[in-house]
Backbone as a chain_set.jsonl record, in Angstrom:
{"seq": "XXXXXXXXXXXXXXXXXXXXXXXXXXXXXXXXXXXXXXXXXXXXXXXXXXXXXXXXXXXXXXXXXXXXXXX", "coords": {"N": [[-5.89, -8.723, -9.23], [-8.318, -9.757, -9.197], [-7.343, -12.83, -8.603], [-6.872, -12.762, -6.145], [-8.486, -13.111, -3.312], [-8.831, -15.769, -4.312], [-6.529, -16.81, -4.148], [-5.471, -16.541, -1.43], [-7.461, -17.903, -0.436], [-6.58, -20.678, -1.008], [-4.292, -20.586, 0.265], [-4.768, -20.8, 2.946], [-6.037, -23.027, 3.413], [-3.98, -24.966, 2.944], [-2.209, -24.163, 4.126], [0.94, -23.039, 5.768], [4.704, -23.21, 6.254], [4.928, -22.332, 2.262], [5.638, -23.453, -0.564], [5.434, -21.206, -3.342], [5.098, -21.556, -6.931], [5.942, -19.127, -9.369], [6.321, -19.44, -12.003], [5.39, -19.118, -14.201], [4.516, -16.417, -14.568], [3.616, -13.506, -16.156], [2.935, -11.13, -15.069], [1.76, -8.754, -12.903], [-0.946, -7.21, -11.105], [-1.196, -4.488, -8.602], [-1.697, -5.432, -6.451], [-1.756, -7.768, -6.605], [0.846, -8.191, -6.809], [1.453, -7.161, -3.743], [-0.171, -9.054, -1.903], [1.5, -11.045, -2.999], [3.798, -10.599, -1.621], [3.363, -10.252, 1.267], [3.003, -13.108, 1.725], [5.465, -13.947, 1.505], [6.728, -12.809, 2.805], [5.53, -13.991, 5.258], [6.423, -16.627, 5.394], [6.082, -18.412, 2.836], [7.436, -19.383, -0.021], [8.513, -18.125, -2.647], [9.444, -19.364, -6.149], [11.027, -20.004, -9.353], [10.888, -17.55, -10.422], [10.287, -14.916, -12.931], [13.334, -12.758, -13.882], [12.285, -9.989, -14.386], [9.52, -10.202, -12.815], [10.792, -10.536, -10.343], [11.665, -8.588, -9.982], [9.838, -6.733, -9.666], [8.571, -7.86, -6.9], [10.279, -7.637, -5.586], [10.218, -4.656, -4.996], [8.394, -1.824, -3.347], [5.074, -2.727, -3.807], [3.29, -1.559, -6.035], [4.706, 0.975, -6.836], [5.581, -0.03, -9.415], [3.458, 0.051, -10.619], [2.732, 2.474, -10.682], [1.351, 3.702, -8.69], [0.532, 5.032, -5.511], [2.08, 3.67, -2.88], [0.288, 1.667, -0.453], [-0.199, 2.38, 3.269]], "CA": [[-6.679, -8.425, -8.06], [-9.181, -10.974, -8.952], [-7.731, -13.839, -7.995], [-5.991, -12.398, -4.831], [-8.705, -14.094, -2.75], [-8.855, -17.306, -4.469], [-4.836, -17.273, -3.421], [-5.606, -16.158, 0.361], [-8.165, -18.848, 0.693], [-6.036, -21.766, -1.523], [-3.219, -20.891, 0.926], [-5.298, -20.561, 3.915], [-6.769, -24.629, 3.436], [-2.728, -25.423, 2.749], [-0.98, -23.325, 5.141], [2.714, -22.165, 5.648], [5.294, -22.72, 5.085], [4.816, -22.631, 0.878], [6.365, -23.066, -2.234], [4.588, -21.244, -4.759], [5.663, -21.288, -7.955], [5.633, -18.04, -10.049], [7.316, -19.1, -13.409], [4.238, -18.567, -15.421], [3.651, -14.9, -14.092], [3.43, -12.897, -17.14], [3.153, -9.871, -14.582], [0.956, -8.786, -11.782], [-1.145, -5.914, -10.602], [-0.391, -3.841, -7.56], [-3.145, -5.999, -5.264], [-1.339, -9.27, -6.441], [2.329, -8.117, -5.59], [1.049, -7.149, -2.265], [-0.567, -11.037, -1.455], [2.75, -12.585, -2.911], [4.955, -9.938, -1.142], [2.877, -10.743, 2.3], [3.022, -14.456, 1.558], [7.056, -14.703, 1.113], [6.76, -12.257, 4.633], [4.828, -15.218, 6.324], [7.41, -17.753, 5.168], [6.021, -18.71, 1.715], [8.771, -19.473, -0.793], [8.247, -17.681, -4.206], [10.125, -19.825, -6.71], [10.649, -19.88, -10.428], [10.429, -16.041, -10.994], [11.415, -14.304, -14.294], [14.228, -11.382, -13.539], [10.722, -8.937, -14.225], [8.633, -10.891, -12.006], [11.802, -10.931, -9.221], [12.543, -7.004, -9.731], [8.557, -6.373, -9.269], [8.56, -8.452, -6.202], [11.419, -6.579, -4.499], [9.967, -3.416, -4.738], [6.647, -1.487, -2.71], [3.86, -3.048, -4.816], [2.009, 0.265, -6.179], [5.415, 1.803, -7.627], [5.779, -0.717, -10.7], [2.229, 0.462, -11.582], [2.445, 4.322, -10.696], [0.351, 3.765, -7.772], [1.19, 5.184, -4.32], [2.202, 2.118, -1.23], [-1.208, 1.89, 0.937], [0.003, 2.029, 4.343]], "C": [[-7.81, -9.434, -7.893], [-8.741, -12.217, -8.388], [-6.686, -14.242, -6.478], [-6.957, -13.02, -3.536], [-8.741, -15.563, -2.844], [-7.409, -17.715, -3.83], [-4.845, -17.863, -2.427], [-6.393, -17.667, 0.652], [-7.143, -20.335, 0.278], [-4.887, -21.825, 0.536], [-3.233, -20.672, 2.505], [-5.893, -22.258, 4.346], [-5.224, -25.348, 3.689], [-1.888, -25.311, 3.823], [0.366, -22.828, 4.731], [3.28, -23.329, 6.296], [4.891, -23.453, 3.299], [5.462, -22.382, 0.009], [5.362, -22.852, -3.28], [5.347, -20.613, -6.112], [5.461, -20.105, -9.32], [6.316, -18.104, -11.205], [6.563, -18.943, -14.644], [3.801, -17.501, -15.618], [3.795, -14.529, -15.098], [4.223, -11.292, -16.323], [1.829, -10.08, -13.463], [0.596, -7.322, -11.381], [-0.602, -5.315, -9.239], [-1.083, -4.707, -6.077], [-2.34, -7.639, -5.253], [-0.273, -9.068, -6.208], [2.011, -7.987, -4.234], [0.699, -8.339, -1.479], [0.716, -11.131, -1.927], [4.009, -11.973, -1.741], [4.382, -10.301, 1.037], [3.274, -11.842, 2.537], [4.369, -14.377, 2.067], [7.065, -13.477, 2.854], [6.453, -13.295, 5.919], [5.263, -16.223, 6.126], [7.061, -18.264, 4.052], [7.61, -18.368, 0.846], [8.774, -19.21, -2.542], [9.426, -18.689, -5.23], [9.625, -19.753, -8.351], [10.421, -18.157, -11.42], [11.527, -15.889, -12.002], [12.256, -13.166, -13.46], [12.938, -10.511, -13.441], [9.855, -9.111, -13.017], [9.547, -10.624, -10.503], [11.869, -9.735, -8.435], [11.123, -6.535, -8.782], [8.397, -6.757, -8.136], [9.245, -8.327, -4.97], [11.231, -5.223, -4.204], [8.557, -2.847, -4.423], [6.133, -1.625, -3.887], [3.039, -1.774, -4.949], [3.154, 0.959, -7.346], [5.763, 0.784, -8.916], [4.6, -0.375, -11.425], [1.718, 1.821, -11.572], [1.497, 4.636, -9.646], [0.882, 4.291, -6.349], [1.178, 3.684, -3.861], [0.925, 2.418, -0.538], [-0.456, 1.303, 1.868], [-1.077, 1.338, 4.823]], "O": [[-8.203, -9.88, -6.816], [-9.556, -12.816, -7.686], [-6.13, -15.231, -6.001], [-6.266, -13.474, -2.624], [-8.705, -16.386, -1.929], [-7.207, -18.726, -3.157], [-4.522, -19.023, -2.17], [-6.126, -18.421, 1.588], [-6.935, -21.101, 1.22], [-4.843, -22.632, 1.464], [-2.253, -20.45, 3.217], [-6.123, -22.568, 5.515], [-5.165, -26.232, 4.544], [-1.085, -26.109, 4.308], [0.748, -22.355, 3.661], [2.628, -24.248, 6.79], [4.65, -24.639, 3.078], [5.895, -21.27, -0.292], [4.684, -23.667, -3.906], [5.958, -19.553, -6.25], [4.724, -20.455, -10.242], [6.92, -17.108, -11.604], [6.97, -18.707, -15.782], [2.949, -17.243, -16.468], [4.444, -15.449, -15.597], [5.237, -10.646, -16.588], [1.158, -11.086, -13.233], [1.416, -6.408, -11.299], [0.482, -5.734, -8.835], [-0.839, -4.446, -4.899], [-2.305, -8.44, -4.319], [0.079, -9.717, -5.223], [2.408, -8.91, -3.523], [1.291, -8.575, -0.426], [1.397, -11.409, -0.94], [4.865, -12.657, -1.18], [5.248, -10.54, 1.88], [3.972, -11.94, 3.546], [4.474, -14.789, 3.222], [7.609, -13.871, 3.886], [6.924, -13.367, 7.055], [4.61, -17.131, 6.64], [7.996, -19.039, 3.85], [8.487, -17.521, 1.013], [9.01, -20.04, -3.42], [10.545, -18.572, -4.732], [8.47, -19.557, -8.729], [10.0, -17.845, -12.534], [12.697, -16.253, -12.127], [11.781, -12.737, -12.408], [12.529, -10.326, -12.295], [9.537, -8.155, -12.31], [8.843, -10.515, -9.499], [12.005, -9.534, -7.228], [11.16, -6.125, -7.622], [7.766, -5.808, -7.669], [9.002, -8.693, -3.82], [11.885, -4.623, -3.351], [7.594, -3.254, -5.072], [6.453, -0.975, -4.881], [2.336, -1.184, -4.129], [2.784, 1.386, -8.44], [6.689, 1.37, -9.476], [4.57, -0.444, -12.654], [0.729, 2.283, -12.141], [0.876, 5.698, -9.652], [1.956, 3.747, -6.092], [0.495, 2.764, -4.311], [0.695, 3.546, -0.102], [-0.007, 0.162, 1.754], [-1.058, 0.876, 5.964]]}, "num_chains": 1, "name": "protein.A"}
């Protein structure tokens, strides 16, 4: 969640379309699936994901961490 604005603004100076590369993710809270799951909505190009990282990424950000979806 912390560095969910540093993202927004990196990829706000850069623009769209992006390749960002996620093969270092470890994992991600429910605030940072939401930015990457937005991103790859606005034409960003997630690349590099582990199978974990892929599954998390495909599914409403909130339920990998027991959290409701914020409409």
């Amino acid at each position: 969640m912390a560095e969910v604005p540093d993202l927004e603004t990196t990829v706000a100076k850069v623009g769209l379309p992006l390749r960002i590369d996620v093969g270092q993710m470890a994992g991600a809270d429910a605030a940072g699936l939401r930015a990457l799951q937005r991103l790859r909505g606005r034409g960003a190009c997630l690349i590099g994901a582990s199978p974990y990282i892929g599954l998390l990424l495909e599914e409403p950000a909130g339920e990998a961490e027991g959290e409701p979806e914020k409409q």
